[in-house]
Residue, then its C-alpha position, 0 to 999 in steps of 0.5 A: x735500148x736508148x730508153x733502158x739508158x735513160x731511165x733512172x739508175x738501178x741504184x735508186x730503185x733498189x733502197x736502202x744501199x745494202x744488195x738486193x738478197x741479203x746473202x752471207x759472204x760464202x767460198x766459192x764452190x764448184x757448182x753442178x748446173x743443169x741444163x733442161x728444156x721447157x716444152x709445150x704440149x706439142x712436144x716443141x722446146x719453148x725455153x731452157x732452163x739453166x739450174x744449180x744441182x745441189x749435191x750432197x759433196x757440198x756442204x756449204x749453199x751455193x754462194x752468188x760468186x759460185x754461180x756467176x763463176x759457173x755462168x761465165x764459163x758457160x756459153x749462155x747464148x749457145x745454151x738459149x738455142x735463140x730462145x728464153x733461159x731461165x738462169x737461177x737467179x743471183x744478184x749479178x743476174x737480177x741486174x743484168x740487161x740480157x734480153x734473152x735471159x729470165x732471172x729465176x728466183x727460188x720462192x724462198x728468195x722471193x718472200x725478202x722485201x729486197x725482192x720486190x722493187x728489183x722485180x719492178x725494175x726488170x718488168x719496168x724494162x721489159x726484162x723477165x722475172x719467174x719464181x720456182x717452186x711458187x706455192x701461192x703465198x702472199x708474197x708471191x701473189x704480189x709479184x705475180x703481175x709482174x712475172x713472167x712464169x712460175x715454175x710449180x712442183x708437179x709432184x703436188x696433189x692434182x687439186x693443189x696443183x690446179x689451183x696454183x695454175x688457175x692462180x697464175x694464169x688469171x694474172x696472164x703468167x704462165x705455168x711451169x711444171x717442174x720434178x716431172x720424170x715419165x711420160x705419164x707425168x708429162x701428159x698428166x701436166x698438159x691435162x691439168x694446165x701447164x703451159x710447159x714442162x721441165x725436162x725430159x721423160x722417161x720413156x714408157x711403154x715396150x721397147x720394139x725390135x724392127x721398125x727401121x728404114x734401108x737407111x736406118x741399116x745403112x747408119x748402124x752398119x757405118x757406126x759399126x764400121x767407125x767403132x773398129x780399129x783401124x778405120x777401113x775408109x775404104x769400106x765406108x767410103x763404099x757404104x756412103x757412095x751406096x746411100x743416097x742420104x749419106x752420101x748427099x748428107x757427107x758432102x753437105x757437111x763438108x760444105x757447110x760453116x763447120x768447114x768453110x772451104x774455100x771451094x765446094x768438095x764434090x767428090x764423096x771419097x774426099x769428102x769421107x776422108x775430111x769429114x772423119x770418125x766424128x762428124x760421120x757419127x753425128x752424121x749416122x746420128x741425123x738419120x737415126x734421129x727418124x730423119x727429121x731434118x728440122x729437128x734440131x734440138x733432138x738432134x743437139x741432144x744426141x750429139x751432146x750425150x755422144x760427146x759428153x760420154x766420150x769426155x767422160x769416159x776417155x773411150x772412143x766407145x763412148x761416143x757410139x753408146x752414148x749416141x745409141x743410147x739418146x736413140x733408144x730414148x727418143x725411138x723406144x727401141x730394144x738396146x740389145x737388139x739395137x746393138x746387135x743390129x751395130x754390130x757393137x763389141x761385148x764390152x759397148x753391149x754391156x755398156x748400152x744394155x747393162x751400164x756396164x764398165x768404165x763407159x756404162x758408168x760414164x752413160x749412167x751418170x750423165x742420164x741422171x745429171x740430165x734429171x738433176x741427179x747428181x747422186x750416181x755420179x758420186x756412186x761412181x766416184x764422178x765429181x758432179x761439177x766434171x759431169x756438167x763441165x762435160x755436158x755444157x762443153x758439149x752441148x756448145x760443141x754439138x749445137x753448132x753441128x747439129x745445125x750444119x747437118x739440119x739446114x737444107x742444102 
């Protein structure tokens, strides 16, 4: 750090005096930003990236004060999970310092003159630079030694994408592979090259019926519990006492940093009663989560989705759908068969099956914002920028949860 002080000031690097990226002065706009992993072939999270959603409600391009306003609202270090974050580049971003941040440059920006020494600045310093939707031009070619990662459209034909792959990798970059929705197209990537993929897939292949544990049953039968009006504590203390995990799982989270009691709670009826509807969800959701504990990111995704359709759609149903919904994707489980297992009303059905209602609708513009679609939100009268206000706020929220609930005992 002391070194990085005394080195020579960014304005002597960066000549002539005008900014780094010569964009016109703009209004501020209300930006969509998304929020994706980058995984490895291996299925782990290596990296998130953090991206503006363009959206056809905004005429205007994204000004630089649009995305720095988006980014200070935001909890970066929450969003980075303790690992790199890519964030689309702007001038506030490029001369930054944040260790954990990889300022992104789209490729169009990286063709500018302007680029280069900034470029050289970060590498100088340790400070990490990619460019997405790298292509191989010339311009391109010559920041390569000092990148980090490209990002290259997966969309491409199988002969150009491997080229752009060999390309970066002789310069020991890595390889991202962006616009990759199935799980075909993630296995097609790895095949070809890629270091990472961006995003989630789609999943493919039947959806099952069966295939859950005594205490699968036991987490749908609490979900359904908590999804009636008034909670009966009672009854659920009961089913909780009944279940090893649960039981075990109520009263770590009672004691763990989301509460920091000053005394340990001991009894699982007190421990029911404090923990409440909410956590005791995100508690049924750890064990619907193929009971990897160790598995946190998976876990923060299911949360997340939870609550960000509970936000969205102002219904406490909201909640159960979007989390069983995050279960189907990671399980392949059949939806219907699914909610009748949870014992879900007609309406909750017809939102996880068929997307149906105030609450199917809130689930469905939230799956696509997830694929950097803000085109179904604005098909249900949704304002993008709510939809990620949303889904970043619950993001930070559900992480600290997930953790508590994945850390051992």
């Amino acid at each position: 750090m002391s070194e990085r002080r005394s080195a020579p000031s960014r304005t002597g690097l960066v000549h002539p005096p005008a900014p780094v990226l010569q964009v016109p002065h703009q209004p501020l706009v209300r930006v969509a930003l998304v929020h994706q992993p980058l995984t490895d072939p291996h299925g782990q999270v290596a990296a998130f990236a953090l991206r503006d959603m363009p959206h056809q409600a905004r005429r205007d391009l994204t000004s630089d004060g649009g995305l720095d306003a988006a980014y200070q609202d935001a909890d970066l270090v929450c969003l980075a999970a303790d690992r790199p974050l890519l964030l689309q580049a702007t001038r506030r971003v490029l001369v930054g310092e944040e260790e954990f941040v990889v300022a992104d440059l789209p490729a169009e920006q990286a063709q500018l003159g302007q680029v280069q020494p900034i470029v050289a600045w970060r590498h100088a310093h340790a400070l990490r630079t990619s460019v997405s939707g790298f292509t191989g031009t010339e311009a391109e070619v010559v920041l390569l030694p000092k990148l980090t990662m490209v990002a290259i459209g997966a969309d491409v034909g199988d002969n150009q994408l491997g080229h752009l792959i060999d390309l970066a990798h002789s310069m020991g970059v890595m390889v991202v592979a962006q616009r990759v929705r199935t799980a075909a197209e993630h296995r097609r990537a790895f095949d070809l090259g890629v270091d990472l993929v961006e995003g989630r897939a789609m999943p493919d292949g039947e959806l099952e019926q069966g295939g859950l544990s005594a205490g699968d049953i036991s987490c749908l039968e609490l979900l359904g519990m908590l999804a009636e009006e008034p909670v009966d504590y009672e009854a659920i203390t009961g089913l909780v006492a009944c279940d090893p995990n649960l039981a075990v799982g109520v009263l770590h989270l009672v004691n763990s940093a989301v509460f920091a009691l000053p005394a340990p709670v001991e009894s699982v009826r007190q421990a029911v009663v404090m923990v409440g509807p909410r956590l005791l969800r995100a508690l049924a959701a750890t064990s619907l989560n193929q009971a990897r504990r160790a598995d946190t990111d998976e876990l923060w995704h299911v949360l997340a989705q939870a609550l960000a359709c509970w936000e969205l759609s102002e219904d406490d149903t909201g909640y159960t759908v979007g989390l069983l919904s995050a279960v189907i994707d990671q399980r392949g489980v059949d939806p219907a068969w699914l909610a009748g297992m949870a014992g879900l009303s007609p309406a909750a059905t017809d939102a996880l099956v068929s997307l149906g209602g105030p609450v199917g609708a809130a689930l469905e513009a939230l799956r696509a914002h997830e694929h950097g679609d803000a085109q179904v939100a604005l098909d249900h009268g949704m304002d993008p920028h709510v939809v990620s206000r949303a889904w970043l706020e619950a993001l930070t929220e559900a992480r600290g949860i997930a953790t508590a609930l994945t850390t051992d005992p």
